[in-house]
Backbone bond lengths (Angstrom), bond angles and torsions (degrees), N, CA, C in turn:
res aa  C-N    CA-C-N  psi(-1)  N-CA   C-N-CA  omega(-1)  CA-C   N-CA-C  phi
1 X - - - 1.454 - - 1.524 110.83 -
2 X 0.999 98.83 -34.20 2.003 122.22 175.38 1.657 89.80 -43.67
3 X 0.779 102.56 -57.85 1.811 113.75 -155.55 0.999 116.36 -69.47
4 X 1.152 112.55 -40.50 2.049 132.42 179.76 1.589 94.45 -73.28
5 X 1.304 131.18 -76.14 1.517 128.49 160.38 1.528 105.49 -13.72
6 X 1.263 126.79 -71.61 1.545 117.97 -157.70 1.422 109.35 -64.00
7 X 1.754 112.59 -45.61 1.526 118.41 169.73 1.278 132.14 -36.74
8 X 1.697 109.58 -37.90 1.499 139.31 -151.69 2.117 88.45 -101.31
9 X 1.652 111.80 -27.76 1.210 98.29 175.43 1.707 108.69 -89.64
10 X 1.098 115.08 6.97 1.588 114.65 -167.88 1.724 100.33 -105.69
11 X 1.227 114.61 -31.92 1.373 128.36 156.80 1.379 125.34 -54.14
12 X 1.319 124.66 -40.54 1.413 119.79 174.95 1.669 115.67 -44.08
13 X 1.422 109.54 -66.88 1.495 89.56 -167.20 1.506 135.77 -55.05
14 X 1.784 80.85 -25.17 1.886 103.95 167.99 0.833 112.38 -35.24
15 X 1.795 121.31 -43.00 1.176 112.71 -159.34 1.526 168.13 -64.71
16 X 1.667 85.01 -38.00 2.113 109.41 140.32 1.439 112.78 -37.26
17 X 1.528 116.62 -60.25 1.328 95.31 -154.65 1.294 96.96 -92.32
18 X 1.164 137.55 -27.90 1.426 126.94 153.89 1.663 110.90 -21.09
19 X 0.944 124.16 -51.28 1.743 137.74 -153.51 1.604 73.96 -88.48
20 X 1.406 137.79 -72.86 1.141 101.98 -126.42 1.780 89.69 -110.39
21 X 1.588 114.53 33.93 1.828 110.91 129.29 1.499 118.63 -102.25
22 X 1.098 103.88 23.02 1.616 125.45 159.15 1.376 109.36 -72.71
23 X 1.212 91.33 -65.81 1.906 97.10 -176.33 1.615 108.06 -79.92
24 X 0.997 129.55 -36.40 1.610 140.62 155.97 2.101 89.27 -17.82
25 X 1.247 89.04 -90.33 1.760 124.61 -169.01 1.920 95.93 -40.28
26 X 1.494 120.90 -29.47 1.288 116.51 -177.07 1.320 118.07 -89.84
27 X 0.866 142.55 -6.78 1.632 172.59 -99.40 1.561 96.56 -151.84
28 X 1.156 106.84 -61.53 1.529 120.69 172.99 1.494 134.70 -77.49
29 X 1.664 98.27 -8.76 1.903 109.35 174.38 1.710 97.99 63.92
30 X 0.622 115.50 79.97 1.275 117.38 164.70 1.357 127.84 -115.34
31 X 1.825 114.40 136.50 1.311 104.74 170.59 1.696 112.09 -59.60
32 X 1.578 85.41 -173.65 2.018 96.90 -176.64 1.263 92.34 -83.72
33 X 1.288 139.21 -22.19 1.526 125.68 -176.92 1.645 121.30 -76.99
34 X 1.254 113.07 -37.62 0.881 138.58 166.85 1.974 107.61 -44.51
35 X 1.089 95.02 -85.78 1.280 118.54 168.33 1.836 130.92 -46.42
36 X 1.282 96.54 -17.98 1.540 125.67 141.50 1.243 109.33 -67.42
37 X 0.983 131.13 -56.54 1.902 119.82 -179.06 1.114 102.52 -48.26
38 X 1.867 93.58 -73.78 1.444 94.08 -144.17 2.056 114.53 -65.36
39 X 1.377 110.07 18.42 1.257 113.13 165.38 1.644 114.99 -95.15
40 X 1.285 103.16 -41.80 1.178 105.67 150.64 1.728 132.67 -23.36
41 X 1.102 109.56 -75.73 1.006 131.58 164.86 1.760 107.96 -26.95
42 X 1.178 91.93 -76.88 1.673 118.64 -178.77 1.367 108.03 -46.88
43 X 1.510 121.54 -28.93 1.972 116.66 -179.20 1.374 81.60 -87.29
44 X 1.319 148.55 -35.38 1.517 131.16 -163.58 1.482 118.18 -72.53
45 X 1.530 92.74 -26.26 1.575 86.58 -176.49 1.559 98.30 -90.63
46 X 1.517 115.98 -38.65 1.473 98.28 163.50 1.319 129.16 -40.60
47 X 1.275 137.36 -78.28 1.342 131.00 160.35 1.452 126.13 -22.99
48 X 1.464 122.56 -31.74 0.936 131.80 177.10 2.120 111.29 -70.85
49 X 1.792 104.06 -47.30 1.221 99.86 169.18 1.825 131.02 -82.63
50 X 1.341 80.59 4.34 1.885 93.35 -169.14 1.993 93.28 -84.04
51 X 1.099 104.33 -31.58 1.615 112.41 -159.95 1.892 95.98 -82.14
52 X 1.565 111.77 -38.48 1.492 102.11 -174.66 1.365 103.09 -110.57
53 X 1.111 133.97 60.16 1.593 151.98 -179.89 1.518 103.62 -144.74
54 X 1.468 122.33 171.40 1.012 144.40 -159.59 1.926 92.52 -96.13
55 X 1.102 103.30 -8.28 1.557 96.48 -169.25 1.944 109.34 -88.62
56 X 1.511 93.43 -2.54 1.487 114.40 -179.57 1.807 103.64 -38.00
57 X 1.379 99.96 -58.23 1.746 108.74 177.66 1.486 110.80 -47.62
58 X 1.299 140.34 -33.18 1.436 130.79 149.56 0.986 119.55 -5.95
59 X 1.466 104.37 -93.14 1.587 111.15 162.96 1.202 138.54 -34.06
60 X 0.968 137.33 -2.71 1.410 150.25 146.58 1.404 115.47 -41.90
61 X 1.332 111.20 -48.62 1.483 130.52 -165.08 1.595 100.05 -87.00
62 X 1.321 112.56 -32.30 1.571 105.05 176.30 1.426 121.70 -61.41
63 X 1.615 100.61 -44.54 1.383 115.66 172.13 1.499 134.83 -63.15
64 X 1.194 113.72 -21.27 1.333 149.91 131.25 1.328 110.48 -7.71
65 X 1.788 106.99 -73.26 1.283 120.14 -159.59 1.483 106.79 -96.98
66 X 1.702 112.34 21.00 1.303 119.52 -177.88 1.705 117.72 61.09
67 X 1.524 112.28 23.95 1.816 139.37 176.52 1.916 103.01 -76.15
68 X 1.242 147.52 119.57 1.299 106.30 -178.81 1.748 85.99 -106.62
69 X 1.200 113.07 -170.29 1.491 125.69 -179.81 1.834 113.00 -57.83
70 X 1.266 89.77 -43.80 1.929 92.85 -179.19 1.628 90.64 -67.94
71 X 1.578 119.58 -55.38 1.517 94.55 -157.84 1.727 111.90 -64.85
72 X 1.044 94.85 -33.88 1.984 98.42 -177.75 1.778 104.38 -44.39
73 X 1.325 112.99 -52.56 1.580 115.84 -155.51 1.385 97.09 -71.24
74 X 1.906 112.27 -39.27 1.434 122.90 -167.32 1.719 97.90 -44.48
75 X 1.569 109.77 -70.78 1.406 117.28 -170.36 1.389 115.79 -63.47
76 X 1.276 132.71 -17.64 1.287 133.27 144.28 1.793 129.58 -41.68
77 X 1.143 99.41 -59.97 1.320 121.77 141.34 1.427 112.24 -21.66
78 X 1.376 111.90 -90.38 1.322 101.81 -153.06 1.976 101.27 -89.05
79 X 1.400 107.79 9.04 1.447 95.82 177.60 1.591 117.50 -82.98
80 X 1.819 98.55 -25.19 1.382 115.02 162.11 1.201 125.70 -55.15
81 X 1.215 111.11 -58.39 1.103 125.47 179.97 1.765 117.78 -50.05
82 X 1.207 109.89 -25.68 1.471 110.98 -174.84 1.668 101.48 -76.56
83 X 1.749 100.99 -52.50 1.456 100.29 176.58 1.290 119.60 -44.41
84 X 1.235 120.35 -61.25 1.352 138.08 177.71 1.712 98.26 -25.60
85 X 1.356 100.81 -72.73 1.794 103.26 -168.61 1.958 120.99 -52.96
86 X 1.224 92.19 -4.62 1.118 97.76 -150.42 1.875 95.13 -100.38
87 X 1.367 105.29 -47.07 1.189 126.60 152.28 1.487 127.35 -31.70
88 X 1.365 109.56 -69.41 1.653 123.39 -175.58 2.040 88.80 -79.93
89 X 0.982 134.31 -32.77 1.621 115.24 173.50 1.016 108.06 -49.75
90 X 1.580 122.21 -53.79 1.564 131.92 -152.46 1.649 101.27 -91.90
91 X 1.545 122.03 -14.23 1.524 106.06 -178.89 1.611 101.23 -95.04
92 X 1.591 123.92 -28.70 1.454 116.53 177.64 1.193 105.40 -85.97
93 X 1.121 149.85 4.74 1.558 135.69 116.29 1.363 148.97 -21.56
94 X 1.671 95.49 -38.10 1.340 104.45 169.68 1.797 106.64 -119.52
95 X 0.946 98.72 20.17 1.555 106.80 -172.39 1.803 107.88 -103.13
């Protein structure tokens, strides 16, 4: 539970811009597969800017908790990803 907590605190700031390639991604009608990539995409370059930034020392603390870099981004990944689906169901509903 330790672990999910620390993940879920490394996620917060994500979280705006997470949301707003949400609305980015809605703009464009997109299927969920689609929209699976291009999040994809989006944790790679995250990971990619988390690792050559000053925020690198973060990770320290993941590793710590025995978290390694693939699993952190993985569950990032797919924690987005849930929002995401959940999101684009409920906006092409009313769309």
């Amino acid at each position: 539970m330790q672990r999910f907590e620390a993940i879920i605190l490394f996620y917060k700031p994500l979280f705006l811009w997470s949301f707003a390639a949400n609305i980015a991604i809605t703009l464009f009608n997109p299927l969920l597969f689609q929209a699976f990539i291009a999040k994809l995409f989006l944790t790679i370059f995250a990971r990619y800017y988390v690792i050559q930034s000053d925020t690198k020392q973060k990770l320290t603390t993941f590793k710590s908790l025995g978290i390694s870099e693939f699993k952190l981004f993985s569950f990032l990944y797919i924690i987005d990803v849930c929002i995401m689906s959940i999101y684009l169901v409920l906006i092409k509903e009313f769309i």
